[in-house]
C-alpha positions in Angstrom: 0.0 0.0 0.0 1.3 3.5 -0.9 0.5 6.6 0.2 -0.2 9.3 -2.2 2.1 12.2 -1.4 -1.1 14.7 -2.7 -3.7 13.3 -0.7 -1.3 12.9 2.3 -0.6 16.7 2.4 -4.2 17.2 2.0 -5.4 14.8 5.3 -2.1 15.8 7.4 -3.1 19.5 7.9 -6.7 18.2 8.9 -5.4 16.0 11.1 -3.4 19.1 13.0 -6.5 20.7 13.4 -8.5 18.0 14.7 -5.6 17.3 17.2 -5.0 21.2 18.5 -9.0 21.1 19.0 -9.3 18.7 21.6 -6.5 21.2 23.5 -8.0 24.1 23.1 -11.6 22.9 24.5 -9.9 21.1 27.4 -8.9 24.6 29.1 -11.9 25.9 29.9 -13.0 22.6 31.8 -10.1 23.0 33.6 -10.7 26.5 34.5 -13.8 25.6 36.0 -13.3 22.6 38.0 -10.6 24.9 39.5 -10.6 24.2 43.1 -11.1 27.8 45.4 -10.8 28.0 49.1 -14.2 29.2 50.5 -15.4 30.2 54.4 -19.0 29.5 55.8 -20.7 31.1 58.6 -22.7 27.9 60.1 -24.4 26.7 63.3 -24.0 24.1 65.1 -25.6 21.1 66.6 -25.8 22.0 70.2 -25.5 25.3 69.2 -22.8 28.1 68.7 -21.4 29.8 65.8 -18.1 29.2 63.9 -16.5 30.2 60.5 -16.2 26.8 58.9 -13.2 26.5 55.5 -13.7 24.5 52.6 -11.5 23.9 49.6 -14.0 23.1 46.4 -14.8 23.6 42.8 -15.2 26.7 41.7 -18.4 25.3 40.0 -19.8 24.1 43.4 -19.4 27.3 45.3 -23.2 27.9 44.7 -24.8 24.9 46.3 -22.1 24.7 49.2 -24.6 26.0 52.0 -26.7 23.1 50.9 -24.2 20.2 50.8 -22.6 21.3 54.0 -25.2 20.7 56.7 -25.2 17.6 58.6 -21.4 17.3 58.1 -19.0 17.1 60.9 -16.6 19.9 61.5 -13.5 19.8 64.2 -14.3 22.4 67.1 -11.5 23.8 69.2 -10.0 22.6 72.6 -12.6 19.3 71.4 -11.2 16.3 70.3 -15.0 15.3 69.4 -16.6 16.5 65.7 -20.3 18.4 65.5 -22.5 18.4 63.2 -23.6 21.8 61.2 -27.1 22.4 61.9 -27.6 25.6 60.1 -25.4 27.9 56.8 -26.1 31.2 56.9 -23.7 32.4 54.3 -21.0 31.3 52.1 -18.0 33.4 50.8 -14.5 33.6 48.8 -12.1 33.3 51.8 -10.6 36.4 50.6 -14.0 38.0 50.7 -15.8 39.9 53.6 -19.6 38.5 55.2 -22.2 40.6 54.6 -23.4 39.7 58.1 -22.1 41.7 61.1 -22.2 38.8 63.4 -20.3 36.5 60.7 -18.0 39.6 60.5 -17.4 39.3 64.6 -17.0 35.6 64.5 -14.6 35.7 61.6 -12.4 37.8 62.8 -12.1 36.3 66.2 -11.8 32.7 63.9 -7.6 32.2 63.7 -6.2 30.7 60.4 
């Protein structure tokens, strides 16, 4: 079998293309699945307040409040974990509550 030097210069170029494409469509899936690190203002079981962190996908920032609750956080001086009742508000870490008593909590809340 031979390969015609005209038809071969005529699929190669396609071929190029077809490749680069799958590169170039890959990036923006990557961009967002991008993990971010994000801080919640949450109850807890038992009550008090704490500033909870979370490292997630950017794409899954929006339904964090809702997928948090019931999940067990580490509390300090406790070796036990508690459960979040309540989410009153998710943010960016680098980003400020909107609530005043998050704002308290937080900056009480040592990294």
């Amino acid at each position: 079998m031979t390969i015609d030097t005209k038809n071969a210069m005529k699929v190669i170029p396609l071929v190029i293309m077809f490749i680069f494409s799958f590169g170039i469509e890959a990036k923006p899936l990557e961009k967002e699945n991008k993990k971010v690190d994000v801080k919640c203002f949450v109850e807890l079981v038992g009550g008090g307040e704490r500033v909870s962190f979370w490292n997630v996908s950017q794409n899954k920032v929006s339904i964090l409040s809702k997928s948090i609750i019931g999940r067990k956080v580490m509390v300090p001086n406790s070796k036990q974990k508690v459960k979040i009742y309540k989410v009153y508000e998710c943010v960016l870490l680098r980003d400020d509550f909107k609530g005043s008593e998050a704002k308290i909590v937080d900056a009480k809340t040592a990294r």
